[in-house]
Residue, then its C-alpha position, 0 to 999 in steps of 0.5 A: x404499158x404499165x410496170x407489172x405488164x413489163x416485169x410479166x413481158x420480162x418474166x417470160x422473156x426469161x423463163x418461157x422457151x426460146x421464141x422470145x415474146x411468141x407464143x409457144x407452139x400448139x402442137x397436133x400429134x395424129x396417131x393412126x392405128x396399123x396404117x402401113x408404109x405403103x398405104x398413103x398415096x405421097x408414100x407410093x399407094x397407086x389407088x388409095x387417094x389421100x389429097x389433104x396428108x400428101x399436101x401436108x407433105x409438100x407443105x412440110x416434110x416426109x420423113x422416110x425412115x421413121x419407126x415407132x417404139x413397138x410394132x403393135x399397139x399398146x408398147x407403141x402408144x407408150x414409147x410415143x407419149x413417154x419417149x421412152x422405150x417400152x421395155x423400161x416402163x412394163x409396158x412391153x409385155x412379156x411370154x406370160x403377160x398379153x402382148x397388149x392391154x386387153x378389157x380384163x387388164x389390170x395394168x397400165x401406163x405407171x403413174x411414175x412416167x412422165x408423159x407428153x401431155x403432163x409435161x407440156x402442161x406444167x408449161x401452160x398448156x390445154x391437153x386434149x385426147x381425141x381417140x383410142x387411148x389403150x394404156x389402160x381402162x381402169x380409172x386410174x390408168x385413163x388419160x386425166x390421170x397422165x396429163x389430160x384435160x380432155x379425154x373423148x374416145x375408145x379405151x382400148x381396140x375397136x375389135x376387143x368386143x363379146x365374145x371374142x374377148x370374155x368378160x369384156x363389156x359392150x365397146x365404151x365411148x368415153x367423154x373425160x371420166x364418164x362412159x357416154x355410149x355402149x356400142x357407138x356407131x363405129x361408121x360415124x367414129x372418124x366424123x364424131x372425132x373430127x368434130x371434136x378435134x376442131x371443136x377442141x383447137x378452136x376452143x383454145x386458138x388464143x392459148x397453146x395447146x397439145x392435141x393427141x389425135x389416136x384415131x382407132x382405124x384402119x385398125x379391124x373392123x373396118x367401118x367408114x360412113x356413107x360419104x366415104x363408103x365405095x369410093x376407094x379402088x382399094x375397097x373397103x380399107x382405102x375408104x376408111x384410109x381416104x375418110x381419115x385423110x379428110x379429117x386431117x385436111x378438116x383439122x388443116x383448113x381449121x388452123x388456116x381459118x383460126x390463123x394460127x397455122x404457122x403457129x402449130x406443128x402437126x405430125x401424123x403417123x401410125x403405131x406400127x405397119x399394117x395387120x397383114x393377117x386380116x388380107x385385104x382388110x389389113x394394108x400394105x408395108x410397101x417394099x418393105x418385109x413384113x408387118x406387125x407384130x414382126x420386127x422386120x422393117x414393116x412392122x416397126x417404120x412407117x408413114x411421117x408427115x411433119x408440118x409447120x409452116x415457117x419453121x420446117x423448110x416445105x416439101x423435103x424428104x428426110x431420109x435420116x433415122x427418125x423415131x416417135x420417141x423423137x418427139x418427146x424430147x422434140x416437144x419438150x424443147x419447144x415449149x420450153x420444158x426440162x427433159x427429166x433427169x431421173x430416167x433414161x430417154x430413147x429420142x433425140x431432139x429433131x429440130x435440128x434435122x427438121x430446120x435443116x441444120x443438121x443431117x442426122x438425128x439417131x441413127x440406132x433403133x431397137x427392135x423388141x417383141x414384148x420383152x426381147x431385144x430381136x433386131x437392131x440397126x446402126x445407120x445402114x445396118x440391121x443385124x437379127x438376133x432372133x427371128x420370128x414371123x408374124x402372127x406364126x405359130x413357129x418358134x423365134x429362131x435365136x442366130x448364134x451369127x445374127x443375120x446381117x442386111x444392108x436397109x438402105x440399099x435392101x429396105x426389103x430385107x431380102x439379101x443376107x450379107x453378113x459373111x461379108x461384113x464380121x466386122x458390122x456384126x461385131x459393132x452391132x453385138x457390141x451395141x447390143x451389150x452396152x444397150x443391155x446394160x442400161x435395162x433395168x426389170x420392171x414388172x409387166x404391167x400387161x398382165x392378164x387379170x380377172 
């Protein structure tokens, strides 16, 4: 060996994370669109049959209370790449912005936040996108621009189509910076982004990379291709929940094959709980109440399946509180990236939980529609502030006493209990204050444009 081949061992014996003279981890993050809790078959599904995610589980961890930043889509994609949440980067919404980006948009992610894909590139890595993005489809909001290398997908929702949505042009695919297709064939979507997926990890199986996989469905309308089309019980929506679950086993065989499976940590989620208001073209939260755009427990946890052979114990259930925020400061550590000073981060590390050394990881969560604190929980507790169903045309309810429930023993949300516990009420107002305190106004970027 010759002297630079030891001083560069060396130098990355010091600076690079802590996995000695290994390779950093590759890491996968699969964000599916409004698939509910109930909706996987690990999760308590009895006719949608989702083999190649339930093997994931009983090869890694199933993580049973995990929630996202927002119950819908935009501020939920925003939490999870800037672990932070939406509130603090415009990226909530407000009552005179959309509550999500649409094709007329102006705004976007800021150029100020930090993402997953920017941080762990300074690292060294190959960032990819395969999948919708929605944080905004004017150029300078695109992924390149926060940290991509490789962007192929939809910019925004599969329905934000004429005429339904004025002025919004024919649905574009992008590959990197180019629009490639106008109207892709949304039944051939799962197939093409899995290619593209598994062309992308074995394009980089000898360097770390970062592979963010969005892929726009369950989300309405439903579209599956002919291999997968009548198969499901459940009808149309569990063939494309079933479609999905084959383009994950195709990214898990491809690890295997490559040999660099117990090298890459894999998550897959959902952005929030299931599109009640679409009926049996939406999914199921399960026993939990609600779904999205609510801020009972439908809307905002959902199905978490965390893998990594040789470093998270197989199949184990976490009943702990866990939040896609978590993963940022999570993947930050593993590859040995600092966690920025200059702003306040939402997520905790959880590796200690997910090794098993630790029990808990954060057990508050912040439950906001658009710009509004509605619900909080600590620990067992989940105190209401304010009310509102989904997708209703009736005004949020403000309760003088917030509705107190107990979630771990009524994870329904059915049985108000807060004349019983003034003292629970009191703790969690208090959060409420000192949370409110660490709010500083930004300007909504979801502003409706031209």
């Amino acid at each position: 060996m010759t002297i630079f081949k030891k001083i560069l061992l060396l130098l990355i014996g010091i600076t690079g994370p802590s996995f000695g003279q290994e390779r950093p981890p590759n890491i996968i993050v699969i964000f599916v669109d409004d698939l509910g809790y109930g909706d996987l078959s690990s999760f308590g599904h009895p006719t949608i049959q989702t083999p190649y995610i339930d093997q994931m589980a009983q090869e890694g961890a199933k993580l049973s209370q995990f929630y996202v930043g927002a119950s819908i889509c935009t501020p939920s994609r925003a939490a999870l790449l800037t672990g932070r949440l939406p509130i603090r980067s415009g990226m909530a919404g407000s009552k005179n912005s959309g509550n999500v980006l649409y094709p007329r948009s102006t705004g976007g992610l800021p150029q100020s936040e930090k993402t997953i894909a920017e941080a762990v590139k300074e690292q060294g890595y190959t960032t990819a996108i395969v999948g919708k993005w929605h944080l905004g489809h004017l150029p300078e909001f695109l992924p390149l621009n926060h940290g991509f290398d490789y962007y192929f997908g939809i910019p925004y929702s599969n329905d934000m189509l004429p005429p339904r949505y004025k002025k919004a042009p024919k649905l574009p695919l992008y590959e990197n910076k180019e629009i490639i297709e106008n109207d892709p064939n949304q039944k051939l979507l799962t197939k093409r982004y899995t290619e593209k997926v598994v062309d992308f990890i074995k394009a980089n199986k000898d360097n770390p990379f970062f592979l963010y996989y969005p892929n726009n469905f369950p989300h309405t309308p439903l579209h599956v291709s002919d291999d997968f089309e009548n198969r499901s019980k459940r009808g149309l929506y569990g063939d494309v929940v079933e479609e999905i679950d084959w383009s994950v086993g195709e990214i898990l065989k491809t690890l295997k094959e490559l040999n660099i499976d117990e090298n890459t940590l894999v998550v897959f989620t959902s952005d929030n709980g299931p599109w009640l208001k679409r009926g049996k073209n939406g999914g199921s939260a399960g026993l939990l109440y609600e779904g999205k755009a609510s801020t009972y427990e439908g809307g905002f946890r959902v199905p978490a399946v965390v893998r990594w052979p040789g470093k998270i114990p197989a199949n184990q259930t976490f009943d702990a509180i866990t939040n896609a925020m978590d993963l940022y400061p999570t993947i930050l550590k593993l590859v040995g990236s600092p966690l920025p000073e200059d702003r306040t981060l939402d997520g905790v590390d959880l590796m200690p939980l997910l090794s098993g050394e630790e029990k808990k990881a954060n057990d508050v969560v912040y439950y906001y529609l658009r710009d509004e604190l509605y619900a909080i929980r600590k620990g067992s507790w989940k105190a209401h502030f304010i009310t509102k169903p989904s997708y209703s045309k009736e005004k949020p309810k403000v309760h003088k006493t917030p509705k107190l429930f107990n979630i771990d023993v009524d994870p329904s949300e059915k049985y108000e209990i807060g004349e019983h516990h003034p003292e629970i009420i009191e703790e969690i107002k208090d959060i409420y204050k000192e949370h409110q305190k660490t709010i500083e106004p930004v300007k909504s970027q979801l502003d409706l444009g031209y």
